[in-house]
PLY file of the C-alpha trace (Angstrom):
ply
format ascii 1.0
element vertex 168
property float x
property float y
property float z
element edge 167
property int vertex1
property int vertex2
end_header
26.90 89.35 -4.11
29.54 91.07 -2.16
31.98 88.86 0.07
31.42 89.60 3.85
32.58 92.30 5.63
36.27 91.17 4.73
35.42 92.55 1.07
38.08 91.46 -1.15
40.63 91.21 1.35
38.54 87.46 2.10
39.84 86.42 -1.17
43.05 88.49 -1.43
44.62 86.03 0.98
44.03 82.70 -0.93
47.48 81.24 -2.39
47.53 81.08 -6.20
50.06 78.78 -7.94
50.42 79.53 -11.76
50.61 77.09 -14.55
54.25 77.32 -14.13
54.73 76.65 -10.34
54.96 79.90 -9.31
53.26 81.26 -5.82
50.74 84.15 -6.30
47.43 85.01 -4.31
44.43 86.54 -5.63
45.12 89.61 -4.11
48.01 90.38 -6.59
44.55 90.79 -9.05
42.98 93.17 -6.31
43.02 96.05 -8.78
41.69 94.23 -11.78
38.23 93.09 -13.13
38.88 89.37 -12.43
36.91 86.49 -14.86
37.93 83.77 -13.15
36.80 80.19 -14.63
37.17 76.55 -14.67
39.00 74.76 -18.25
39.34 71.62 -19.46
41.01 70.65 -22.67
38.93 67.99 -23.63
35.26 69.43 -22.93
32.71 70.40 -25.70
32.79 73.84 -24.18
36.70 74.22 -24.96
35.98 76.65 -27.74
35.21 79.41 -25.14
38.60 79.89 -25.05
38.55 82.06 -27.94
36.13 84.00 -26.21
37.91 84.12 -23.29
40.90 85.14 -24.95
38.85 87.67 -26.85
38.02 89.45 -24.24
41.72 89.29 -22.42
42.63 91.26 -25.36
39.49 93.62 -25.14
39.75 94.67 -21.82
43.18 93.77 -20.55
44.98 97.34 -20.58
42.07 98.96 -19.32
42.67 96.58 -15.80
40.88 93.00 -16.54
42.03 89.59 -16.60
40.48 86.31 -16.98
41.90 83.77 -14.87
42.08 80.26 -16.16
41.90 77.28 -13.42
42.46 73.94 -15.30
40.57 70.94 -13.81
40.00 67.52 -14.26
37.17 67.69 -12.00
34.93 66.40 -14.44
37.56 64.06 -16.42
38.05 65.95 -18.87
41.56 67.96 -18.64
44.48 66.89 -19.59
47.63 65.09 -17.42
50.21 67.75 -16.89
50.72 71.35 -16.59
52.75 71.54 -19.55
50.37 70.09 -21.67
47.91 72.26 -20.76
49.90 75.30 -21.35
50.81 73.87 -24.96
46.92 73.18 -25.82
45.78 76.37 -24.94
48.67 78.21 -26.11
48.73 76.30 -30.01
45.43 75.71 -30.03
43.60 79.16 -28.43
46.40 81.78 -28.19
45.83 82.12 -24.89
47.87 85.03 -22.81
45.93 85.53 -20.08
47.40 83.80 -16.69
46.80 79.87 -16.15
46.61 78.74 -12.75
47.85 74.68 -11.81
45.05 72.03 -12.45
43.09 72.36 -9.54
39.43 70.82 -7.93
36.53 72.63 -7.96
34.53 70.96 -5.86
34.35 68.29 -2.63
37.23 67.13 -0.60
40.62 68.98 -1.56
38.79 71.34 -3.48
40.68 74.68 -4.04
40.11 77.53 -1.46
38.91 79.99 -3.98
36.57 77.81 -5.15
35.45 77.65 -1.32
34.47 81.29 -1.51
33.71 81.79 -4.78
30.69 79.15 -4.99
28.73 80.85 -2.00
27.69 83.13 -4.91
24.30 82.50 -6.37
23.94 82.70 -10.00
21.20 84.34 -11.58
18.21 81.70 -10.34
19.55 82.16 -7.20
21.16 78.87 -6.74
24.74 78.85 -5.32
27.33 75.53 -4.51
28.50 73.08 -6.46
30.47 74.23 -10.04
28.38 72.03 -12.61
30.64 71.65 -15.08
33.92 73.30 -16.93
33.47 76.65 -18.33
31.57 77.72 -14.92
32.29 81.60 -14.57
33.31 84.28 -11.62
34.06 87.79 -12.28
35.14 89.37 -9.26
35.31 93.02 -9.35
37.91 95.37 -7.14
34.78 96.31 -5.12
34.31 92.49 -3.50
31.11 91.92 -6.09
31.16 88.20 -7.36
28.85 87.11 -10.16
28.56 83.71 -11.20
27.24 82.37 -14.51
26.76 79.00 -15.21
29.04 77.19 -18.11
26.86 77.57 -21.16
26.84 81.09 -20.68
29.33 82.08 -23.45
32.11 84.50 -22.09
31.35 87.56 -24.36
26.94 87.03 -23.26
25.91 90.61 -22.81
25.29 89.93 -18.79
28.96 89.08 -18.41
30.59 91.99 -20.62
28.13 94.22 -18.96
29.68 93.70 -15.34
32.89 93.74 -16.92
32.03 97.30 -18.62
30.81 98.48 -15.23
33.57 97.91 -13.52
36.07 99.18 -15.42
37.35 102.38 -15.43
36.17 104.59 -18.65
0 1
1 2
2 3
3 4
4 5
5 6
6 7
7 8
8 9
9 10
10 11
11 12
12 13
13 14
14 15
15 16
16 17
17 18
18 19
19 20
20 21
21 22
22 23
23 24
24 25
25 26
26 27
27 28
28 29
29 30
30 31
31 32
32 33
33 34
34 35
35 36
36 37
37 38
38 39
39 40
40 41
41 42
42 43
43 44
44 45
45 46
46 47
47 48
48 49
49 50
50 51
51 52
52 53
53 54
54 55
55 56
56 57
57 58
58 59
59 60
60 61
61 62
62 63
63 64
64 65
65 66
66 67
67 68
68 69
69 70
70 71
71 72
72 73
73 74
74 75
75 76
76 77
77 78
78 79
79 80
80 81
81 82
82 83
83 84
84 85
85 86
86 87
87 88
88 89
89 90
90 91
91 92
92 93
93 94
94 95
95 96
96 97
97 98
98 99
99 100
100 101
101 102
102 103
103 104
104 105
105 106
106 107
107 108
108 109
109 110
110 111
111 112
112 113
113 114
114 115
115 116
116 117
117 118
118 119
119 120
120 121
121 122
122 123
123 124
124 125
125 126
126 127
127 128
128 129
129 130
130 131
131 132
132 133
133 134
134 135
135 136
136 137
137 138
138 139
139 140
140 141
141 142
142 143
143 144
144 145
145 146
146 147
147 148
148 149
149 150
150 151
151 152
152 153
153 154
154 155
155 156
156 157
157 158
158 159
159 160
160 161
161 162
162 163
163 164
164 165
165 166
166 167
């Protein structure tokens, strides 16, 4: 799905605050291959991290990034930023960018969430995020594609958008 007729520039404009406190939007990724999914700490689906992380070292110089949103949306993430950033650091060796713990879905639920979930995934069902782990890769064209969280990050239908929309 591409965004309306905004393109990217729908997105670009949504505030960002990293791990760290820092203000970004998600138009400082415009230019990149963007995987953009939901963590928690605590979940049974935490080990994607290495996949995730995997693939930040992959594809990173050739203009990709996963994007890692920490919630506690579904109870299972854990208190503070720091900690976090310490679990997925020690534990993972993550590098790619962490975003503050954020919601997903409902009241206060994050603006790029907003947008993101008018995607459909690939039954054609868009909305709610049904658990952690629940995948976006945006690509510099506008395209989102969604893939639901037991789709493992390296799954051949999520490296191949990545592969197609990098440059060669």
């Amino acid at each position: 799905m591409t965004l309306d007729e905004s393109g990217p520039a729908g997105l670009d404009d949504i505030g960002l605050t990293t791990i760290r406190g820092e203000s970004t939007t998600f138009g400082a990724f415009h230019d990149k291959v963007v995987l953009v999914v939901n963590v928690a700490s605590r979940c049974g689906l935490a080990p994607q991290y290495e996949k995730l992380e995997q693939l930040q070292k992959t594809y990173g110089e050739r203009g990709f990034t996963v994007l890692g949103f920490p919630s506690n949306q579904f109870l299972q993430e854990l208190g503070t930023g720091e900690a976090i950033e310490e679990y997925c650091s020690a534990t993972w060796g993550v590098t790619f960018p962490m975003m503050e713990k954020i919601r997903v879905n409902g009241r206060n639920e994050h603006p790029l969430y907003t947008e993101l979930k008018k995607t459909p995934d690939a039954g054609g069902k868009a909305g709610k995020v049904k658990w952690n782990f629940e995948k976006f890769v945006v690509t510099p064209d506008g395209a989102v594609h969604r893939f639901r969280p037991t789709t493992e990050p390296d799954a051949p239908e999520i490296v191949s958008v990545i592969e197609a929309a990098l440059p060669a």
